[in-house]
mmCIF file of the N, C-alpha and C atoms, coordinates in Angstrom:
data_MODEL
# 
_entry.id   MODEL 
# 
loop_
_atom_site.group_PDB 
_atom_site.id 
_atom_site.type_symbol 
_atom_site.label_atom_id 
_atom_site.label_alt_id 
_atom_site.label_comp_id 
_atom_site.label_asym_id 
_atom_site.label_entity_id 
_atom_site.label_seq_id 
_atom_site.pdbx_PDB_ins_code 
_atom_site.Cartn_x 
_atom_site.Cartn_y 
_atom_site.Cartn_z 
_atom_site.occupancy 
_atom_site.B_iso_or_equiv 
_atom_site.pdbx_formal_charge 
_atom_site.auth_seq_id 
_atom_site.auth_comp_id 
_atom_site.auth_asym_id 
_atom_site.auth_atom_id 
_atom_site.pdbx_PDB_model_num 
ATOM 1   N N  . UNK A 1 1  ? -11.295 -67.494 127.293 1.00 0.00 ? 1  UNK A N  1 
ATOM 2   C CA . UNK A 1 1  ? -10.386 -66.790 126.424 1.00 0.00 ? 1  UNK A CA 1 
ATOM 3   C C  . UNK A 1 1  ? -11.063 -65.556 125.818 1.00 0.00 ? 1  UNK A C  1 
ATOM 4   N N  . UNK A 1 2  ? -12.144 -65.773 125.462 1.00 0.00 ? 2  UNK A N  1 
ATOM 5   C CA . UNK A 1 2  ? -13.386 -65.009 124.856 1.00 0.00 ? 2  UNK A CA 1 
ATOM 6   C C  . UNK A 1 2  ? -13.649 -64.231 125.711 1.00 0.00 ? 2  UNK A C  1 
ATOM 7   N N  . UNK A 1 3  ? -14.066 -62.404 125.508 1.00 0.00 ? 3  UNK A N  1 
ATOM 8   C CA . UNK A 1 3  ? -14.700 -61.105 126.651 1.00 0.00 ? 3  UNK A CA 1 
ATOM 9   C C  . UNK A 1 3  ? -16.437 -61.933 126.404 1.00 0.00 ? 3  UNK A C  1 
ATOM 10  N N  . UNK A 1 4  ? -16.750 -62.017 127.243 1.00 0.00 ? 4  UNK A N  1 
ATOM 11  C CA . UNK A 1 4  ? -18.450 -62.024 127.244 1.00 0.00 ? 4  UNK A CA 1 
ATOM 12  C C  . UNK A 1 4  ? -19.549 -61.020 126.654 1.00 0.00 ? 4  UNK A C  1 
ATOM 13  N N  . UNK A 1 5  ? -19.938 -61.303 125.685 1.00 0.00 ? 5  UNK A N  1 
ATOM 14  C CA . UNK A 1 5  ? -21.126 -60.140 125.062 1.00 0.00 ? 5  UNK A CA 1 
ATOM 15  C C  . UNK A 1 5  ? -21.818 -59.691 126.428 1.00 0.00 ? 5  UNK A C  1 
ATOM 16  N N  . UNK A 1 6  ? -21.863 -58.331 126.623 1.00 0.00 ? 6  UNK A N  1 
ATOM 17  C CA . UNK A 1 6  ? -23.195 -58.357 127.883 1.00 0.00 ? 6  UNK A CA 1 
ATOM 18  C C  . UNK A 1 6  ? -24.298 -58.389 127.623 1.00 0.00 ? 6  UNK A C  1 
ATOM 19  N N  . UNK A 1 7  ? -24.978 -58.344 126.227 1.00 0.00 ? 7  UNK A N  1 
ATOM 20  C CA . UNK A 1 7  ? -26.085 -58.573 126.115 1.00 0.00 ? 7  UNK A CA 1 
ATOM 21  C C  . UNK A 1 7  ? -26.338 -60.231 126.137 1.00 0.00 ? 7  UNK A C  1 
ATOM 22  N N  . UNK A 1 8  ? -25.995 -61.064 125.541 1.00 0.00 ? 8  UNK A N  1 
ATOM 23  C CA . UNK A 1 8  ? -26.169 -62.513 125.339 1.00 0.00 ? 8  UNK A CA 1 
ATOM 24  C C  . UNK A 1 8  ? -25.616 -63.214 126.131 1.00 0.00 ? 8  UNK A C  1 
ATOM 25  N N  . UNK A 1 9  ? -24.496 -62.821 127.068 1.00 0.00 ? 9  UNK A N  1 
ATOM 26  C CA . UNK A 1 9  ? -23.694 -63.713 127.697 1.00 0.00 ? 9  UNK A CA 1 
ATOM 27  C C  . UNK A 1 9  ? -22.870 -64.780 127.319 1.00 0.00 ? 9  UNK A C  1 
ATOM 28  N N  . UNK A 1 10 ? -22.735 -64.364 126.213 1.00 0.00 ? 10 UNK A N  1 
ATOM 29  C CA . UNK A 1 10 ? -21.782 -65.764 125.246 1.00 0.00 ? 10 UNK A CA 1 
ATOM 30  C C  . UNK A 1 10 ? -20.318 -65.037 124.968 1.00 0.00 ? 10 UNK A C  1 
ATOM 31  N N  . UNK A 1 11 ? -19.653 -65.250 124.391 1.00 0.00 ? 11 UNK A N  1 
ATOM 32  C CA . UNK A 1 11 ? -18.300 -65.618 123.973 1.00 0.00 ? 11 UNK A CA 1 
ATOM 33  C C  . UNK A 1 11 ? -18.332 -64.495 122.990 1.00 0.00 ? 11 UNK A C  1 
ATOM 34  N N  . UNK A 1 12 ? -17.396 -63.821 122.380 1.00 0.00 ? 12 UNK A N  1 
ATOM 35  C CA . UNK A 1 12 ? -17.508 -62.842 121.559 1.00 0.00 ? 12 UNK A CA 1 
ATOM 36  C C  . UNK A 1 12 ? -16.311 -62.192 121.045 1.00 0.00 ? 12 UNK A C  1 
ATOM 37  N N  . UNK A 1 13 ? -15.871 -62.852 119.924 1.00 0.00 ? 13 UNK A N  1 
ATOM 38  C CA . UNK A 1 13 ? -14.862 -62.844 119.195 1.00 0.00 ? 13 UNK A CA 1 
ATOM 39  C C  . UNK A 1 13 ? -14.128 -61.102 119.061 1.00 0.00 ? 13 UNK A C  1 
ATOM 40  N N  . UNK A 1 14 ? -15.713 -60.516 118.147 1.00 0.00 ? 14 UNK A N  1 
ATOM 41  C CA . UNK A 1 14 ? -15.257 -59.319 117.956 1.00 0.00 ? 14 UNK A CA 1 
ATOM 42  C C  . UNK A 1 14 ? -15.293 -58.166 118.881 1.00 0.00 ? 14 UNK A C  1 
ATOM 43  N N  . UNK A 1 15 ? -15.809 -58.460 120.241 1.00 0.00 ? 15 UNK A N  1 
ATOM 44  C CA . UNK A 1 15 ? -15.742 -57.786 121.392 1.00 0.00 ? 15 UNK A CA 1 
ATOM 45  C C  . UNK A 1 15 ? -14.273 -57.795 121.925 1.00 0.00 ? 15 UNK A C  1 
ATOM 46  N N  . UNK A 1 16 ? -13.795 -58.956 121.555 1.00 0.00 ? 16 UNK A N  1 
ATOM 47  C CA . UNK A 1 16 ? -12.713 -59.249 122.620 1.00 0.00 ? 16 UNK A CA 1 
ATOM 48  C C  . UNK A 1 16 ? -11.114 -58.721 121.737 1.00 0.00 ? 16 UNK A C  1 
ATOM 49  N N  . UNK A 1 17 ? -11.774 -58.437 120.552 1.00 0.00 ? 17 UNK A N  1 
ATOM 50  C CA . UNK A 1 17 ? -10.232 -57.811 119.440 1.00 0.00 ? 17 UNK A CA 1 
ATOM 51  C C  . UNK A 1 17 ? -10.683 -56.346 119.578 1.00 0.00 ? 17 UNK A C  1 
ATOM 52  N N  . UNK A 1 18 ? -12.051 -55.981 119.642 1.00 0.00 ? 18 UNK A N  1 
ATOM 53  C CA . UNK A 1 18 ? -12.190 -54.377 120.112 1.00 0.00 ? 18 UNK A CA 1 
ATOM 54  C C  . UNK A 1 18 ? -11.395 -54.090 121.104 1.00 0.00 ? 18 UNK A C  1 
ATOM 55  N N  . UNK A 1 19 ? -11.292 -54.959 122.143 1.00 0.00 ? 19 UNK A N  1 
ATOM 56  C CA . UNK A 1 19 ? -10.909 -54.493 123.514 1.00 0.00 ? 19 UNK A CA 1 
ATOM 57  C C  . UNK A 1 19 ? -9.175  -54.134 123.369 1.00 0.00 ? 19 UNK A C  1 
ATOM 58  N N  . UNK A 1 20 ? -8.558  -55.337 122.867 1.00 0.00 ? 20 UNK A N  1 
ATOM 59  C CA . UNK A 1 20 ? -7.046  -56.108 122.507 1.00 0.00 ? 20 UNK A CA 1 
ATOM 60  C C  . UNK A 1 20 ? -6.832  -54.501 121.665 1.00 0.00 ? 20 UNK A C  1 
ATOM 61  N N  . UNK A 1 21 ? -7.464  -54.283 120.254 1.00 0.00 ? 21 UNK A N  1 
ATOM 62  C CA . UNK A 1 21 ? -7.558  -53.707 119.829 1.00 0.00 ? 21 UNK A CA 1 
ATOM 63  C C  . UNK A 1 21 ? -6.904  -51.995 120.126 1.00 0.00 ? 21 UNK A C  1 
ATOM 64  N N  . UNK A 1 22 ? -8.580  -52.225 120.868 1.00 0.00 ? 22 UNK A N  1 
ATOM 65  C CA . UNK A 1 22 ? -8.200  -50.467 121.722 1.00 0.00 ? 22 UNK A CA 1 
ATOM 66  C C  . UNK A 1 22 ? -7.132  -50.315 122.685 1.00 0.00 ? 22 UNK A C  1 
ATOM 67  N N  . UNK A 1 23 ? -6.574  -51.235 123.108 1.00 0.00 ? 23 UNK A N  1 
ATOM 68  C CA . UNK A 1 23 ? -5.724  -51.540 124.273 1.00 0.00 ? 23 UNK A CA 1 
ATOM 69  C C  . UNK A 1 23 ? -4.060  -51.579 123.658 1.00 0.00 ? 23 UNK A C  1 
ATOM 70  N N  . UNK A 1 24 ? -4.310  -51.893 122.401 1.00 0.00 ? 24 UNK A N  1 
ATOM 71  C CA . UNK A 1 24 ? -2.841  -51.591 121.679 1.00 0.00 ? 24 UNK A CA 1 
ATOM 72  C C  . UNK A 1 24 ? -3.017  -50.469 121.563 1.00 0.00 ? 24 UNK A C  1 
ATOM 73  N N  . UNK A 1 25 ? -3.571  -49.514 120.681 1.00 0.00 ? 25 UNK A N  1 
ATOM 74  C CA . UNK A 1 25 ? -3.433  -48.437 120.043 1.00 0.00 ? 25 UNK A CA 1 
ATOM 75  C C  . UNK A 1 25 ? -3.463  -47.061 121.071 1.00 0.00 ? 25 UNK A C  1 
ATOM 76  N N  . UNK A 1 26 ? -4.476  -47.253 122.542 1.00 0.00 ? 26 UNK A N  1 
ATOM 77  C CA . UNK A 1 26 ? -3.941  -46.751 123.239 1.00 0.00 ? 26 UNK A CA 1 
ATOM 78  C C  . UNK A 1 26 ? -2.413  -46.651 124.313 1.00 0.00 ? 26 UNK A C  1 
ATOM 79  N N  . UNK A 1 27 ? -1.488  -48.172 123.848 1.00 0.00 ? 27 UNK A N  1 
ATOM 80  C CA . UNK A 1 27 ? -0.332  -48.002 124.569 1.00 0.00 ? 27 UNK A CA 1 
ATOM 81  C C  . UNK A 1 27 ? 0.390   -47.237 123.499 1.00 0.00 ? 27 UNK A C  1 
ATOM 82  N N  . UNK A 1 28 ? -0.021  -47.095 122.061 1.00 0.00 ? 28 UNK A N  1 
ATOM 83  C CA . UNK A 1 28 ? 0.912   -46.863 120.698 1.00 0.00 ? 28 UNK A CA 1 
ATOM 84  C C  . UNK A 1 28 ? 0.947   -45.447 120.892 1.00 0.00 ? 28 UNK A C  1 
ATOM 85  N N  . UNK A 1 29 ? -0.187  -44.718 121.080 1.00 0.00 ? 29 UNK A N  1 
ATOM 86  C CA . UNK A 1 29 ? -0.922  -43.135 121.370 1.00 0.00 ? 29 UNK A CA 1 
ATOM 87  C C  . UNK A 1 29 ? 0.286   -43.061 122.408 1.00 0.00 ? 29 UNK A C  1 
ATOM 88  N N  . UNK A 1 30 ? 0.182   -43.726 123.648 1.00 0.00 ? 30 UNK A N  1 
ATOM 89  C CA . UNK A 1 30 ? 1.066   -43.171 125.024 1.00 0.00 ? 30 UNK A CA 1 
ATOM 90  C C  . UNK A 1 30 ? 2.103   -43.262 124.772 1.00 0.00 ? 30 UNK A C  1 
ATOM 91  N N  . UNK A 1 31 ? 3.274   -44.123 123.576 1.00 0.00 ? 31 UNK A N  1 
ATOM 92  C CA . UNK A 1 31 ? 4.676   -44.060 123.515 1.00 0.00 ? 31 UNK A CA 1 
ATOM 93  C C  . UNK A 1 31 ? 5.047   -43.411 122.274 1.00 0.00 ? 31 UNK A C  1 
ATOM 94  N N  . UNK A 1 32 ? 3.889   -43.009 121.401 1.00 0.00 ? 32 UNK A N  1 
ATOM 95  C CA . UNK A 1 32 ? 4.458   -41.927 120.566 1.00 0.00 ? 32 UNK A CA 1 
ATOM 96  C C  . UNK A 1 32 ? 5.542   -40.826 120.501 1.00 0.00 ? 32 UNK A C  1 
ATOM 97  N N  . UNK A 1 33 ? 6.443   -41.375 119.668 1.00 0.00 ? 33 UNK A N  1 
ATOM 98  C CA . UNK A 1 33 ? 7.707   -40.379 119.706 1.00 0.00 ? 33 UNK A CA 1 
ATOM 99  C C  . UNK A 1 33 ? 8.519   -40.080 120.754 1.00 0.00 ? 33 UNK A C  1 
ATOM 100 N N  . UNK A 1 34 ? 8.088   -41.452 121.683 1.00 0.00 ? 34 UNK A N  1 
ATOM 101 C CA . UNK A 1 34 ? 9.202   -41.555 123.115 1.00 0.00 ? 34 UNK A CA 1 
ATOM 102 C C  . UNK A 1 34 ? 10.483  -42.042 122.480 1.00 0.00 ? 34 UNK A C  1 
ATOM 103 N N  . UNK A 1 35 ? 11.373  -42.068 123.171 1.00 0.00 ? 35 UNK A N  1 
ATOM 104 C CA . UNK A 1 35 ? 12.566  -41.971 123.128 1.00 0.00 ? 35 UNK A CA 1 
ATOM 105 C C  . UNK A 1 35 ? 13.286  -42.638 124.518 1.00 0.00 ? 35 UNK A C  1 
ATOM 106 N N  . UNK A 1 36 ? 13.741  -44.333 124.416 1.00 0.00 ? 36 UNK A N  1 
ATOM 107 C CA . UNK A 1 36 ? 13.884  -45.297 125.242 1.00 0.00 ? 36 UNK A CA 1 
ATOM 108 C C  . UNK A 1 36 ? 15.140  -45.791 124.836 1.00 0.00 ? 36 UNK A C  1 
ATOM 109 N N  . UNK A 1 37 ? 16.741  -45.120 125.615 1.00 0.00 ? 37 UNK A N  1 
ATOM 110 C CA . UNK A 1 37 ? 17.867  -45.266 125.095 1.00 0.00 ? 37 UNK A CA 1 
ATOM 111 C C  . UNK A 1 37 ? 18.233  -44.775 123.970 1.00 0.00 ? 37 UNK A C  1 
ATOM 112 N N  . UNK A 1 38 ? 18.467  -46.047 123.049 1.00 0.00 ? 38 UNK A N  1 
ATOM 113 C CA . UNK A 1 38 ? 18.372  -45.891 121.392 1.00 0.00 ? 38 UNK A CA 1 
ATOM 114 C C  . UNK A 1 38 ? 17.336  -45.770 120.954 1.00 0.00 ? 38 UNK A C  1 
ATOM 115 N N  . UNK A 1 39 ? 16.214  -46.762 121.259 1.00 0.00 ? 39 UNK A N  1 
ATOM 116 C CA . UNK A 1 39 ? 15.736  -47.011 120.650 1.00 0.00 ? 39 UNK A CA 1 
ATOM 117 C C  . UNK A 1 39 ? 14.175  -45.960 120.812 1.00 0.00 ? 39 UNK A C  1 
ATOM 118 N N  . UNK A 1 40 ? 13.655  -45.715 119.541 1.00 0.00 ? 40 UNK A N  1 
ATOM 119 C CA . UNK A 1 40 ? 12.648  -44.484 119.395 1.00 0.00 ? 40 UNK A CA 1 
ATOM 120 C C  . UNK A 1 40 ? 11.575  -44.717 118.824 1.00 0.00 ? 40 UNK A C  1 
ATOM 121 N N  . UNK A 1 41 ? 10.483  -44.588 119.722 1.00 0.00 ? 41 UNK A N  1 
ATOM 122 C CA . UNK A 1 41 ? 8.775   -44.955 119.233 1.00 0.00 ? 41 UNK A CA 1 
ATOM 123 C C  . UNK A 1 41 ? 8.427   -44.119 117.893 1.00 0.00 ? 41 UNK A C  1 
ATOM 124 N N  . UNK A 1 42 ? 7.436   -44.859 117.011 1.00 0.00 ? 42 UNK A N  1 
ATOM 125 C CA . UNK A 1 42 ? 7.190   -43.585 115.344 1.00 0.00 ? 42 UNK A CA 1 
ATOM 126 C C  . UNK A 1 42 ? 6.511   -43.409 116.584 1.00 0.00 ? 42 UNK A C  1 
ATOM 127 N N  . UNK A 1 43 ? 5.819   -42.133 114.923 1.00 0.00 ? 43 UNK A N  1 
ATOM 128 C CA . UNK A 1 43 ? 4.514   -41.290 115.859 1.00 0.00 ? 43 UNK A CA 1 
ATOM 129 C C  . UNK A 1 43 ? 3.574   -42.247 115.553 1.00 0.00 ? 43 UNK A C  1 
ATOM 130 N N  . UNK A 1 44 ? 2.311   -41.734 115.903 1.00 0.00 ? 44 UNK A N  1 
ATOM 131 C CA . UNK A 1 44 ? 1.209   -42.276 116.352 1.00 0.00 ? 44 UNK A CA 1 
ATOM 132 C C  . UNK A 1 44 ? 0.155   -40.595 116.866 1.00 0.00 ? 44 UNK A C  1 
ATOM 133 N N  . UNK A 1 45 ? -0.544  -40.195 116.049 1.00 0.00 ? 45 UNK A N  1 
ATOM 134 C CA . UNK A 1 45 ? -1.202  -39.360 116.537 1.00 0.00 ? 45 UNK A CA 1 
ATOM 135 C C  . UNK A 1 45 ? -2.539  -39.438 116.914 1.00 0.00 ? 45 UNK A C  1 
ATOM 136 N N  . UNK A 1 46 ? -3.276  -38.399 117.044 1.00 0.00 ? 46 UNK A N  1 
ATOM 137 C CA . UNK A 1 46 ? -4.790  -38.612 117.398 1.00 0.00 ? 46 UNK A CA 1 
ATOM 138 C C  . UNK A 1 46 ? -5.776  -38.993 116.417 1.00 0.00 ? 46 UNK A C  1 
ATOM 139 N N  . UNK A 1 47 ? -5.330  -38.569 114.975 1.00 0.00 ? 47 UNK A N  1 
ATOM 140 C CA . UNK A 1 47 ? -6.305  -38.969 113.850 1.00 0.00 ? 47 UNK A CA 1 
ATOM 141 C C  . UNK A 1 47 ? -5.679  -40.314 113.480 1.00 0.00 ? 47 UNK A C  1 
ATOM 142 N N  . UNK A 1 48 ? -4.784  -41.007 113.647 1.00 0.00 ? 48 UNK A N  1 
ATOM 143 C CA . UNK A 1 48 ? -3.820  -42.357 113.327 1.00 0.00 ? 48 UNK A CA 1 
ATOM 144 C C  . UNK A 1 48 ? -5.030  -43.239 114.664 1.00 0.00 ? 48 UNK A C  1 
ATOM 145 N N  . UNK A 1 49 ? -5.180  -42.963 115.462 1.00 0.00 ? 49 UNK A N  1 
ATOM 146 C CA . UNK A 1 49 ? -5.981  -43.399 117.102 1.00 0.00 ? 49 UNK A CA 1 
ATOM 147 C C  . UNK A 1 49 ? -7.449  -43.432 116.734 1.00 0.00 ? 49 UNK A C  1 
ATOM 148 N N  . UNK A 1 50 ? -8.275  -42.250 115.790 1.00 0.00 ? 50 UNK A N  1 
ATOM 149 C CA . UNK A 1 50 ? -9.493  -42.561 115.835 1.00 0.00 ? 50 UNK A CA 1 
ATOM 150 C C  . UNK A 1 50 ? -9.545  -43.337 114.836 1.00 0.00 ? 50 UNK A C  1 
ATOM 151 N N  . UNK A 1 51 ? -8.892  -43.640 113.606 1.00 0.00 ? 51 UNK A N  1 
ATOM 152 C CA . UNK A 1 51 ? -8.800  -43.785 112.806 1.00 0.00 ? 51 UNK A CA 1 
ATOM 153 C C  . UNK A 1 51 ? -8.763  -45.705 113.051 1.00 0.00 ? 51 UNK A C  1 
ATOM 154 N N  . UNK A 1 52 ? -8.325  -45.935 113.681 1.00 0.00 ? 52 UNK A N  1 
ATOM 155 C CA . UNK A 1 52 ? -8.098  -47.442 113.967 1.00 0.00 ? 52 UNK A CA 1 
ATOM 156 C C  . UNK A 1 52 ? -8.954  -48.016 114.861 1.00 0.00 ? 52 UNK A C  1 
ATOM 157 N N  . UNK A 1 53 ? -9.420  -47.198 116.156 1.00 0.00 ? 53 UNK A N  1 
ATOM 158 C CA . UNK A 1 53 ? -10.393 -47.417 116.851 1.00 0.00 ? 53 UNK A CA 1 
ATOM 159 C C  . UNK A 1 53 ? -11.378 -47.167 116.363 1.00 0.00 ? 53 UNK A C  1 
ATOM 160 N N  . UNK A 1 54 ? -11.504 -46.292 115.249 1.00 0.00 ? 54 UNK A N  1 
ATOM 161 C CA . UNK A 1 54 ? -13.135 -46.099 114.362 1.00 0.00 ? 54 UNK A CA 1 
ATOM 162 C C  . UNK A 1 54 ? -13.324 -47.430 114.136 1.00 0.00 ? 54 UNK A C  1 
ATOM 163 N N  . UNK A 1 55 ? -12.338 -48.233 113.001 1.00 0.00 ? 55 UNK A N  1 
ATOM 164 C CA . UNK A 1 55 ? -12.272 -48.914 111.825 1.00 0.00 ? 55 UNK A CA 1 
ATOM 165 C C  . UNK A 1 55 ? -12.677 -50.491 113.012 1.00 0.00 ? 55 UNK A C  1 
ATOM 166 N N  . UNK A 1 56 ? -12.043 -50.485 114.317 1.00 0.00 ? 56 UNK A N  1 
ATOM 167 C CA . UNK A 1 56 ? -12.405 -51.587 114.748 1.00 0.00 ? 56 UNK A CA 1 
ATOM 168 C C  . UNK A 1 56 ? -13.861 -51.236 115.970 1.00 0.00 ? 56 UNK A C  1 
ATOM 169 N N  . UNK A 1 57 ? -14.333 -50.326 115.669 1.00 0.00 ? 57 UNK A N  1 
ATOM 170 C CA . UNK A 1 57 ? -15.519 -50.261 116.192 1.00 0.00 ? 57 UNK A CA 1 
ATOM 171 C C  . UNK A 1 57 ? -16.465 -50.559 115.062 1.00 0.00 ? 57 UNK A C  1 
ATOM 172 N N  . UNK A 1 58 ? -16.520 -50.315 113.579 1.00 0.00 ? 58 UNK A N  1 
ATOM 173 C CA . UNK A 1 58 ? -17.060 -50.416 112.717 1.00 0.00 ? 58 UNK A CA 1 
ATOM 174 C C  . UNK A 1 58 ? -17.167 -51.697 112.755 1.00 0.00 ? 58 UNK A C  1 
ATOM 175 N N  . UNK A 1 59 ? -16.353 -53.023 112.760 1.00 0.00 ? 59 UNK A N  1 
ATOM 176 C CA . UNK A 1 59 ? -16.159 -53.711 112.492 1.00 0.00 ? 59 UNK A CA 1 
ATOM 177 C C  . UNK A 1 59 ? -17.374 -54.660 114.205 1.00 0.00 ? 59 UNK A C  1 
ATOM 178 N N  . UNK A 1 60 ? -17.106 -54.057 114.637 1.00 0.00 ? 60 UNK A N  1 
ATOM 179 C CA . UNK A 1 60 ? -18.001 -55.071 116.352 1.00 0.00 ? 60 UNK A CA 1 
ATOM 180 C C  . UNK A 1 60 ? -19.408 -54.218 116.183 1.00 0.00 ? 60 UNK A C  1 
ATOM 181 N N  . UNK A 1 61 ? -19.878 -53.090 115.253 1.00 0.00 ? 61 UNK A N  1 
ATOM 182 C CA . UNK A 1 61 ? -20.984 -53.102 115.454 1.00 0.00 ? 61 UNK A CA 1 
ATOM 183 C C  . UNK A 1 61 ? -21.650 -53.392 114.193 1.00 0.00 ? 61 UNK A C  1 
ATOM 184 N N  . UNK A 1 62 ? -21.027 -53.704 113.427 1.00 0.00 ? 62 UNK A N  1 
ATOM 185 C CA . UNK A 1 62 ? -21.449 -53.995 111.560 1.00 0.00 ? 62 UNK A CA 1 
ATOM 186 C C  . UNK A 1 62 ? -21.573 -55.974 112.061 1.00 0.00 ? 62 UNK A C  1 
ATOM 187 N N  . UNK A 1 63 ? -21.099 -56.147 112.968 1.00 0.00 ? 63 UNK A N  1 
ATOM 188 C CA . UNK A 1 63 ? -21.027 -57.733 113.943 1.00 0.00 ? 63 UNK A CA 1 
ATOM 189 C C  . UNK A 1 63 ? -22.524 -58.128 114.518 1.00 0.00 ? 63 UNK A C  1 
ATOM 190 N N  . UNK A 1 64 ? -22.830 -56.994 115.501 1.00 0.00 ? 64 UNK A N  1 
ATOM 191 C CA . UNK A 1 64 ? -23.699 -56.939 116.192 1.00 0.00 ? 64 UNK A CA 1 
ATOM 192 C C  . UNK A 1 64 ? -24.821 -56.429 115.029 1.00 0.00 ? 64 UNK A C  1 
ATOM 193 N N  . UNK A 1 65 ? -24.595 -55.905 114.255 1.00 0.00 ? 65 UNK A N  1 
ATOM 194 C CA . UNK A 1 65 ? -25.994 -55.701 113.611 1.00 0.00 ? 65 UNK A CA 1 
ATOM 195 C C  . UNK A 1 65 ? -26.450 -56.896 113.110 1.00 0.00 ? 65 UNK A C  1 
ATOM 196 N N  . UNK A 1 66 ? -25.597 -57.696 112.084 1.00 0.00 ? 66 UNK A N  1 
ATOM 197 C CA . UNK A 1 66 ? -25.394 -58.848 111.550 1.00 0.00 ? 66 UNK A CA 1 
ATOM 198 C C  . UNK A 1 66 ? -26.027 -60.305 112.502 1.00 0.00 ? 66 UNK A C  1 
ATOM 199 N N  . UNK A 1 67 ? -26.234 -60.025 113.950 1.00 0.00 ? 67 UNK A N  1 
ATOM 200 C CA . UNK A 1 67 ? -26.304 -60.926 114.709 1.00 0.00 ? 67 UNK A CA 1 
ATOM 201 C C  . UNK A 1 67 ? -27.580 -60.779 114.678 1.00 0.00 ? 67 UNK A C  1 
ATOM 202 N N  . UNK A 1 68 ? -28.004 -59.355 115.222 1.00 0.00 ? 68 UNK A N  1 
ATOM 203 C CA . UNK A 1 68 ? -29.401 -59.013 115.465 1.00 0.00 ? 68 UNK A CA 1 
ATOM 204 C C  . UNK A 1 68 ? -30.514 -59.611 114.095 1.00 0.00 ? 68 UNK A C  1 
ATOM 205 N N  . UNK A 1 69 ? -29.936 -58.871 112.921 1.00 0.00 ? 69 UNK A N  1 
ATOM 206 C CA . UNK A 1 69 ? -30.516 -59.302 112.039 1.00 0.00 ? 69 UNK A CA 1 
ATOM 207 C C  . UNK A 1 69 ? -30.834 -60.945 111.613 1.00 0.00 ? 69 UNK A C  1 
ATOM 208 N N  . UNK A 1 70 ? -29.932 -61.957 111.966 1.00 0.00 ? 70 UNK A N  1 
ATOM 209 C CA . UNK A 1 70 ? -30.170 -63.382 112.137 1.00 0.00 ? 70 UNK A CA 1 
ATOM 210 C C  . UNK A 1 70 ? -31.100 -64.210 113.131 1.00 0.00 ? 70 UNK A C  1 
ATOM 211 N N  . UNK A 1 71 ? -30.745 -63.264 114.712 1.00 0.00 ? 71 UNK A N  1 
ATOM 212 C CA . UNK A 1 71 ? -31.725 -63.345 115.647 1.00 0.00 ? 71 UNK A CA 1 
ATOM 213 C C  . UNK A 1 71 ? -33.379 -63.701 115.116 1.00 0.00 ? 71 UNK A C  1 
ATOM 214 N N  . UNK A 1 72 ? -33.426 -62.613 114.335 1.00 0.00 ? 72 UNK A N  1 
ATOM 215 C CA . UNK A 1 72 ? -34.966 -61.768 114.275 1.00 0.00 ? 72 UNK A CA 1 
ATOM 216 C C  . UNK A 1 72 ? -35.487 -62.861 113.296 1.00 0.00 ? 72 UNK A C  1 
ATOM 217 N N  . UNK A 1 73 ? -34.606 -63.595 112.460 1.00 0.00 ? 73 UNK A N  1 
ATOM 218 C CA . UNK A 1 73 ? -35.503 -64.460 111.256 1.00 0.00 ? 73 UNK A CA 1 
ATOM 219 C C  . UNK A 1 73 ? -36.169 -65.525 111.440 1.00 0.00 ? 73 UNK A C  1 
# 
């Protein structure tokens, strides 16, 4: 169910919502302000895109630091 860390080879929670993650917000970016019948995508721009993909990259490497740092003790 879990993406595999490639460094450790284990299971990896916050790898695998980065991915989910980036994988929404880039379909959200591609239907921005489409227009499907009635029904009509908001926007979604490029600073709305880094802005979320920052916040969940922050989040898998503030992870990985956190790991490293437990590793090492």
């Amino acid at each position: 169910m879990w993406i595999k860390d490639p460094k450790t080879k284990e299971p990896s929670a916050t790898l695998t919502m980065f991915v989910v993650g980036f994988a929404a917000c880039l379909a959200k970016l591609m239907t921005s302000n489409m227009v499907a019948g009635e029904f009509q995508f908001g926007a979604f721009g490029g600073t709305d895109f880094a802005a979320a993909v920052g916040a969940l990259g922050a989040i898998y490497a503030a992870r990985k630091h956190t790991d490293s740092n437990r590793d090492s003790e």
